[in-house]
Every structure is written in C-alpha cells, then in structure tokens.
C-alpha positions in Angstrom: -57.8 50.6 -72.1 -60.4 47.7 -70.9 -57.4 46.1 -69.4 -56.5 49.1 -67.3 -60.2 49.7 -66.7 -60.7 46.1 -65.4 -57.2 46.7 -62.7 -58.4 50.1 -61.8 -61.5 48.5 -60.6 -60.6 45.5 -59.0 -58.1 47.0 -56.8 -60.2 50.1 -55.9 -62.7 47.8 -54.7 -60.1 46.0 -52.5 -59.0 49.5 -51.2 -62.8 49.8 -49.9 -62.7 46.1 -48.4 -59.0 47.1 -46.8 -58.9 47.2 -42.6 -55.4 48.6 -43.2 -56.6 51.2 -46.0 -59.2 52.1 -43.8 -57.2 52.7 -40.5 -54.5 54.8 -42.9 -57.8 57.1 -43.6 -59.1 57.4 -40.1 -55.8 58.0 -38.5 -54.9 60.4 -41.0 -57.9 62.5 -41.0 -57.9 62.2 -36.9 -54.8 63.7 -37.1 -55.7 66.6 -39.1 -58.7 67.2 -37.4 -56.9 67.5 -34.1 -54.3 70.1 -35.9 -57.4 71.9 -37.8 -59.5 72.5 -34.6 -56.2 73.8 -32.7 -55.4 75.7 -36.4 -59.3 77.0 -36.3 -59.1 78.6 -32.8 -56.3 80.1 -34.1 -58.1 81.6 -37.4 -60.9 82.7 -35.4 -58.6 84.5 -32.9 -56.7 86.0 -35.6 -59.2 87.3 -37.4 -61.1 89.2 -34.5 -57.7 91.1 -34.0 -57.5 91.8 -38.0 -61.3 93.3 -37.7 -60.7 95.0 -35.0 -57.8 97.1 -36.5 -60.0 97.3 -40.0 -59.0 94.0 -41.7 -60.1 90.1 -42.0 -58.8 86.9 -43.4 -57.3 84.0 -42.4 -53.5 82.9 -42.5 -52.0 80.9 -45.8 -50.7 78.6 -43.0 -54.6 78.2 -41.8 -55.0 77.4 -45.9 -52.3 74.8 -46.8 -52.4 73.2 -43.7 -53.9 69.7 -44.2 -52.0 69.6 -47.8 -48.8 70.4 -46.3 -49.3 68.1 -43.4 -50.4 65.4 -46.1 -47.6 65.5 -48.3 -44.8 65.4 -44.9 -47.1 62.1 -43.9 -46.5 60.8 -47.1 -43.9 58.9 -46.0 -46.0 56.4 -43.7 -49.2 56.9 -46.2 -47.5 55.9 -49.5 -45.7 52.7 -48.8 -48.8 51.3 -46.2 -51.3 52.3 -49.5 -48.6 50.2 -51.9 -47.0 48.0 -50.0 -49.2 45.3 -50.7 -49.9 46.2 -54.3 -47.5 44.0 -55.9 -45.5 42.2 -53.3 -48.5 39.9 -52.2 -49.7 39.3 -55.4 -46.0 38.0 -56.2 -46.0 36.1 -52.4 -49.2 34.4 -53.3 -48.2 33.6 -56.7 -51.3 35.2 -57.8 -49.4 37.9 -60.5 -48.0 34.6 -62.9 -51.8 33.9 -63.3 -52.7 38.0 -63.4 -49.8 38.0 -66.1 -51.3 35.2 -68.3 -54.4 37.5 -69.0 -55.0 39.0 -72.9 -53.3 42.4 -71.3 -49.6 43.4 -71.2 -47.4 44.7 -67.7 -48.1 48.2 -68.6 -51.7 48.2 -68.4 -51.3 46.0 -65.4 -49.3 48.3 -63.5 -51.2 51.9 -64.5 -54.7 50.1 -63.7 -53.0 49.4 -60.0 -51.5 53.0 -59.5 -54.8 54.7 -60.8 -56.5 52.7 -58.3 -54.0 53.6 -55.3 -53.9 57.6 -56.6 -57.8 57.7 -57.1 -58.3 56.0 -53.2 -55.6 58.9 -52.2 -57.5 61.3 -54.5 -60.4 60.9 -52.2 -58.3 60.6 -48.8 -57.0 64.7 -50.0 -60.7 65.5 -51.5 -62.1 64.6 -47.8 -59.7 67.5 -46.0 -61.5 70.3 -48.6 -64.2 71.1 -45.8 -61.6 72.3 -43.7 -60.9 75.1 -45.9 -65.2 75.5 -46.4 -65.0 76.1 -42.7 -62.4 78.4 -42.8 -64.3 80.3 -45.8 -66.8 80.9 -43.5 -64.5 82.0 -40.8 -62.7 85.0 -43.3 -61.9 85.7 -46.6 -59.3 82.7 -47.6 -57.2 83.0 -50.8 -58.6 80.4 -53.1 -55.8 80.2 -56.0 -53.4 79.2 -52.8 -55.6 76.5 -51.6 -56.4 74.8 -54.9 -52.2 75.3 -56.1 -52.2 73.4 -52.2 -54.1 71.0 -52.8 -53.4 70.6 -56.4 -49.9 70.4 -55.7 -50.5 68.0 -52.7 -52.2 65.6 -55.3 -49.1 65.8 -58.1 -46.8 64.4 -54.9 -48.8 62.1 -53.7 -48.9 60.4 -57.1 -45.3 60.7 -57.4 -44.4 58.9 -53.9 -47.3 56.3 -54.8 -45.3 55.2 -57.8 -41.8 55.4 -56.5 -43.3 53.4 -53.7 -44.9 50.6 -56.3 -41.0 49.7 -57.1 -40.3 48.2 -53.8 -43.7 46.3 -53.6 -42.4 45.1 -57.4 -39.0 44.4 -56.2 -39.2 42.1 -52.8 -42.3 39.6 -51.7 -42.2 41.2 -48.1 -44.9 43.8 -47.5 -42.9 44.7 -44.5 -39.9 45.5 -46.5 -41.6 47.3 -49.1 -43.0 49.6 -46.7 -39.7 50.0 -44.8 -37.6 50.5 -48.1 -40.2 52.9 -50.0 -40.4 54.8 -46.7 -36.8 55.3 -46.8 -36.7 56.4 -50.6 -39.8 59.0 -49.7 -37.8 60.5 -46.8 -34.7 60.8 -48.7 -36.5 62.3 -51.4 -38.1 64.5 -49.3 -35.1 65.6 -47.1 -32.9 66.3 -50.6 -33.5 70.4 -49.8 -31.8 69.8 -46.5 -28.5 67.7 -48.0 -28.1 70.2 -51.0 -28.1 72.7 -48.6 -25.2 71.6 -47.1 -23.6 70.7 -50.7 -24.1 74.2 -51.1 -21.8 75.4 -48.4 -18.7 74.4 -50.9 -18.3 76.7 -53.9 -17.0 73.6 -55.8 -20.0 72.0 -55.0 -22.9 74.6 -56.3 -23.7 72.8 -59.2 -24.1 69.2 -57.2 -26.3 71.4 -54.4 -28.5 72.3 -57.1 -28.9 69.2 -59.2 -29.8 67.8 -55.9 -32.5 70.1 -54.6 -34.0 69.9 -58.1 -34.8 66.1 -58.0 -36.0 66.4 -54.4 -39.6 66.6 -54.2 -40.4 68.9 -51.7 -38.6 71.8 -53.9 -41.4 71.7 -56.3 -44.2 71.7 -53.8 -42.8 73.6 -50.9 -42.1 77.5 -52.2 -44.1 76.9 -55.2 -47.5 75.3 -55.6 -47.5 75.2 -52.1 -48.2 78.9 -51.7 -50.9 78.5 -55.0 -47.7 79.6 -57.6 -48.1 77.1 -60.3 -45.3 76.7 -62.4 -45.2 74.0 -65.3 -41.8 73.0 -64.6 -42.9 71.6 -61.4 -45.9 70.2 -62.5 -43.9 68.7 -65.7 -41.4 67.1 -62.7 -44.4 65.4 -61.3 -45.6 64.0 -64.2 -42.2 62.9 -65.9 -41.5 61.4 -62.0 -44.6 59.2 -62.2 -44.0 57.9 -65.9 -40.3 56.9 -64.9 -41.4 55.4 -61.5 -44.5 53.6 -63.7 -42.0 52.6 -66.5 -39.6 50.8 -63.8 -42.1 48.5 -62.5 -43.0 47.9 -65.4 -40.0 46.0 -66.2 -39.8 45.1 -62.8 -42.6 42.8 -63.4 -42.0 42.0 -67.2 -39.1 40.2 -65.6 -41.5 37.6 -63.9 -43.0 36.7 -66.8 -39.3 36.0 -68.8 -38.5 33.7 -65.7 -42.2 31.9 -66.1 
C-alpha cells in the first residue's frame, strides 16, 4: 500500500506541474461553460413558462449536461491525461529504474491510474456548480444529477485505464493518444454497430453481446437519467480491473527482457 501511496503521489503532483494537463482542464471547462450559459438561458426561459402555467423545474437535459458532454469528450480527455503515463517513462528509460524499486508492477500501475482518475475526479467535481446554479434557478432532481455524475466518474475511470494500455504498449505519446482514442470511440459507438447487427434475426444474439460491452449502454439510459443499476456499475468496475490487469503484464514484460 506505501508503494501505491508513493505513485499516487508522485504522479498527481506531475498532473499539477502539467501545461498539457492544465490546457485539457481549461479547454474542457471553457467548453462547458459556453454550452452551460447557452443551457442556463434556456432553464431560465423554461422555467418562467412552467410558472406561468402553475409549475417549475428545470430540464433533466439542463441536469446531465456537463456529465453527458464529459463522458462523449472522453475520447480526446482520456488518452491526452494517459498518454504520457507510461510511454515516456518507457522512452526515457526511466520505468527499468521505477521497476528496480522494493514494489511490484501492480502497485506501480494502480498508484498511476489512481493518480490520473483522482486529477479527472476533480476536472468532473469542478462542473458540480453548474447544477448549484441551476438549484437556484428551479427545483432540479438531485438522484438524476448525482446517478449523472456518478456514472460520468465510473466511465471516465474505465476509458482512463483502457487508455493506460496503449501508453504501456508503444514509446510514442502520439500514438498512444491516437490508438486509445480509437479504442474509446469504438467503445463508445458499439450501440450504433449493434444496432445495425440487430437488423438480421440471425444476428440478435451478436447485436446484443455487442451493445453490452459498449460503454455508453451502461451510462446512457441508465445512470445517466440517475437509475443506478449494479450491473452497470459492476461493468465499470470489472472493466477497470481487466484494463489494470493488462498493463500490468504489459509492463511485467519489461522487466523479463531487463
């Protein structure tokens, strides 16, 4: 557990002395605040209509948005959070000397990812005053913001460790990014290519099997409109183990060839 602790906050501090960490966060949260002050106008608008007619509130759109728009992002976020996690410590030739240290490639690995998740952690935490503001605006539903935002958090761990295998796998920060932003997308746009599986009888059982390992089917009808299930939060977890456990002998494998 010292091992992981020692990682976690070694890399967390690089996150904080990162120009490219820092420019994901400000062009992230510039983006949602331009789509939360449109969104707001729009709340505001709404909700003088709803009083007028003998009702108030605001939207579950209004609610979810900066999750939602989060976890579509995450395919840019994740891989320029990870993609320098692993590959330029193995460019450098810094991980042989990280490896020779009294701690094995599984705490190695989880102290980096907790680092990466808990910098992420804080990225989400910062988009919670848009839904204080819209509290004040009307009456919000607050089980479907925190399912939101607790779901957004679950998939953002999950693409932040699938995306650690590519920054295991190649040297090339570049080509980690490129390759883990591939895998996130297809991940993501499973719903859409089971969907068409699904136009063939014969095929109803693939179209399925399909949408269920996508990643947006367990955020999307579910926890993004505050339903928590523990199926899908059981798929998030059981994704970030497996992603965790194939880096992990990603890396062992460096230290067979040392």
């Amino acid at each position: 557990m010292r091992a992981v602790f020692a990682v976690f906050k070694r890399e967390l501090a690089l996150y904080f002395r990162s120009p490219i960490a820092y420019a994901v966060a400000f062009a992230m949260l510039l983006f949602l605040g331009i789509l939360f002050n449109g969104n707001l106008a729009q709340a505001v608008q709404y909700n003088a209509g709803a009083m007028q007619q003998g009702g108030q509130g605001v939207t579950a759109s209004d609610l979810n948005l900066a999750p939602s728009v989060i976890t579509f992002l995450m395919f840019l976020i994740g891989p320029l959070l990870t993609m320098r996690l692993l590959a330029e410590e193995s460019r450098e030739g810094t991980i042989e000397v990280l490896l020779t240290l009294p701690m094995n490639e599984a705490a190695f690995i989880v102290g980096k990812f907790l680092a990466v998740w808990t910098y992420y952690t804080i990225l989400l935490l910062l988009t919670v005053i848009h839904y204080v503001i819209l509290a004040n605006v009307g009456v919000p539903d607050a089980g479907l913001a925190f399912g939101s935002y607790f779901g957004a958090w679950l998939y953002g761990g999950a693409v932040l460790a699938v995306c650690m295998i590519w920054s295991a796998i190649t040297e090339d920060q570049i080509v980690a990014a490129f390759l883990s932003a591939a895998t996130v997308l297809v991940l993501y746009l499973a719903d859409t290519f089971a969907a068409s599986l699904a136009n063939s009888p014969n095929l109803a059982n693939a179209a399925e099997f399909v949408r269920e390992l996508g990643l947006q089917a367990h955020y999307g009808p579910t926890l993004a409109n505050g339903i928590i299930r523990a199926e899908d939060v059981v798929y998030y977890v059981l994704f970030i183990i497996g992603a965790l456990f194939i880096t992990t002998r990603i890396v062992e494998t460096r230290r067979w060839r040392a």
